[in-house]
LOSEPA-818966 format. One record per residue (C-alpha): x negated, y, z. Coordinates in steps of 0.02 Angstrom, whole numbers, padded with zeros to 5 digits, always signed. Each point is the difference from the previous one (the first is absolute). Layout:
<pts>
XYZ ...
</pts>
This chain:
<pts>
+00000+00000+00000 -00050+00179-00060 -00039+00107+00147 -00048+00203-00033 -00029+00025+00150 -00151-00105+00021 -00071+00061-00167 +00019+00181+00071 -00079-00046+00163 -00149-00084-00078 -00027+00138-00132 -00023+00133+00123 -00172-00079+00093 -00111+00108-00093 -00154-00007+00124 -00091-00140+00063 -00027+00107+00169 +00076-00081+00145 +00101+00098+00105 +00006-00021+00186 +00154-00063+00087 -00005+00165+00105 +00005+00111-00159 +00130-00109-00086 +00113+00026+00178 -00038+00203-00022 +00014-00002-00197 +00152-00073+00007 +00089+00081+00125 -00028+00178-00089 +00056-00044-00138 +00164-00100+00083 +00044+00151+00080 +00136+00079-00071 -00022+00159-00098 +00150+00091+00075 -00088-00003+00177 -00053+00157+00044 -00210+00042+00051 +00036-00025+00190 +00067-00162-00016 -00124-00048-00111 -00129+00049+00090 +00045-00063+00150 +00031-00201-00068 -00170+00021-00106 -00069+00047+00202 +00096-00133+00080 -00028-00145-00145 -00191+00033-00011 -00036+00004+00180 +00121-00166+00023 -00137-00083-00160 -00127+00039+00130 +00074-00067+00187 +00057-00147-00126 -00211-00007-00065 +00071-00022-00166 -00168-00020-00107 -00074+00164-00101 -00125-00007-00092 -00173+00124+00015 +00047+00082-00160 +00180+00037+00041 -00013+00167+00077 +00004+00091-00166 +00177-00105-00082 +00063+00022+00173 -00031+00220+00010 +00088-00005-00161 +00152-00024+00100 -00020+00144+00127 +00099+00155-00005 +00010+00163+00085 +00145+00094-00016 +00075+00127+00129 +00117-00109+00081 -00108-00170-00020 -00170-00043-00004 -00056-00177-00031 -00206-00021+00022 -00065-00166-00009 -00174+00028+00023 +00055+00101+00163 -00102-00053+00145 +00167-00070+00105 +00009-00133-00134 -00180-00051+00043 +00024+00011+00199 +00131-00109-00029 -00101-00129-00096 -00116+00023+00137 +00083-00079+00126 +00108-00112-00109 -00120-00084-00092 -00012-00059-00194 -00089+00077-00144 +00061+00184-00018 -00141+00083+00112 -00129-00077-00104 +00089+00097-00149 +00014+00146+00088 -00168-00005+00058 -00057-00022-00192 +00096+00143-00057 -00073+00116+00125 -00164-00067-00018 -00022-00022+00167 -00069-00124+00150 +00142-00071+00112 -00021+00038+00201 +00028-00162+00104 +00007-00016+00180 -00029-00139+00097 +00175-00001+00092 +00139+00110-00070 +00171+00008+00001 +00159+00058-00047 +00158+00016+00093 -00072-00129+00153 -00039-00124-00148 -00201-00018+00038 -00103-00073-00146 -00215-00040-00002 -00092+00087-00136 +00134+00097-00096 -00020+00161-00095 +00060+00149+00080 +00093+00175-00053 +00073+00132+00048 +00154-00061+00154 -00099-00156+00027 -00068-00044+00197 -00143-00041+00027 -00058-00090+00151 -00176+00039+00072 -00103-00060+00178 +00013+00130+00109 +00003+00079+00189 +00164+00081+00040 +00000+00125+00168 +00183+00051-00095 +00119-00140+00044 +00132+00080-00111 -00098-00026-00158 +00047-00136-00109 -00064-00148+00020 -00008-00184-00078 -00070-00171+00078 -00121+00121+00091 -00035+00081-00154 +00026+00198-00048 +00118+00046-00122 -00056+00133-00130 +00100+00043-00158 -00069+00043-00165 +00063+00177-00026 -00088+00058-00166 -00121-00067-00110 -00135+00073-00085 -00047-00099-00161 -00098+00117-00080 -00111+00002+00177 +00012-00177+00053 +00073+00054+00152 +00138-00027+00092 +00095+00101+00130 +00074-00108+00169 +00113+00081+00125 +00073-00061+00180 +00185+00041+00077 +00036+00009+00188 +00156-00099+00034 +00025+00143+00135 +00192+00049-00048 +00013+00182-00024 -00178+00022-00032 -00082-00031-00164 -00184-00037+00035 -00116-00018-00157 -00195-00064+00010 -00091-00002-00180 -00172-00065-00053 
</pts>
């Protein structure tokens, strides 16, 4: 039996490059959303669908990044980056292959900490971003500083690529007082 369909679908592979399941997943659901849906909503699923490829360490491939900025926007009511550094904090702590992409867009060498952590999840020898903890030996006289398994809690609060460096912060758990230490 004569099928059209599966002529169509065949005659459209025009490169032998393989595409990543986590650039199929974003490719795809740009172009399945609806053309009547206005920037915000767009914007906001593009947001919510890539960062769900990366909690769900659906695979991308080092070469991605550039097929996968094709797809950003920036209008005045939505903006849509996916090279944006949340995407890669998120990686971070989730795991999979999108931080190495990210990394080889920027050009850049990841951070890793020894013990790190994201919302009381604690992992060994993960990279680390900006709203990442970090857990480091240390003497507390403060007994209202954070700590974890006798550990100090620091959190990544900027980071310098261009520098190497990165910028760690403490909060008090005092209520009412917001107490702030940076190296």
């Amino acid at each position: 039996m004569f099928n059209p369909l599966l002529l169509e679908a065949r005659s459209m592979k025009t490169t032998n490059e393989a595409v990543s399941t986590g650039l199929a997943f974003m490719l795809a659901a740009a172009a399945g959303i609806a053309k009547s849906i206005g920037d915000r909503q767009k914007s906001a699923a593009l947001n919510e669908l890539l960062m769900s490829a990366i909690r769900l360490k659906m695979g991308f491939n080092p070469d991605d990044a550039r097929r996968l900025d094709a797809l950003g926007m920036r209008t005045c009511v939505g903006v849509f980056r996916p090279s944006d550094e949340t995407f890669y904090s998120q990686s971070c702590v989730s795991g999979g292959t999108f931080d190495r992409m990210w990394e080889k867009a920027r050009g850049v060498k990841p951070f890793k900490a020894v013990l790190a952590g994201h919302h009381g999840e604690i992992q060994a020898n993960i990279r680390v971003a900006t709203g990442v903890a970090v857990l480091l030996v240390g003497k507390d006289d403060d007994e209202m500083m954070p700590r974890s398994a006798d550990l100090q809690v620091w959190w990544v609060t900027s980071v310098d690529w261009d520098n190497d460096s990165i910028i760690l912060s403490r909060y008090s758990t005092v209520q009412g007082k917001l107490v702030t230490r940076a190296v």
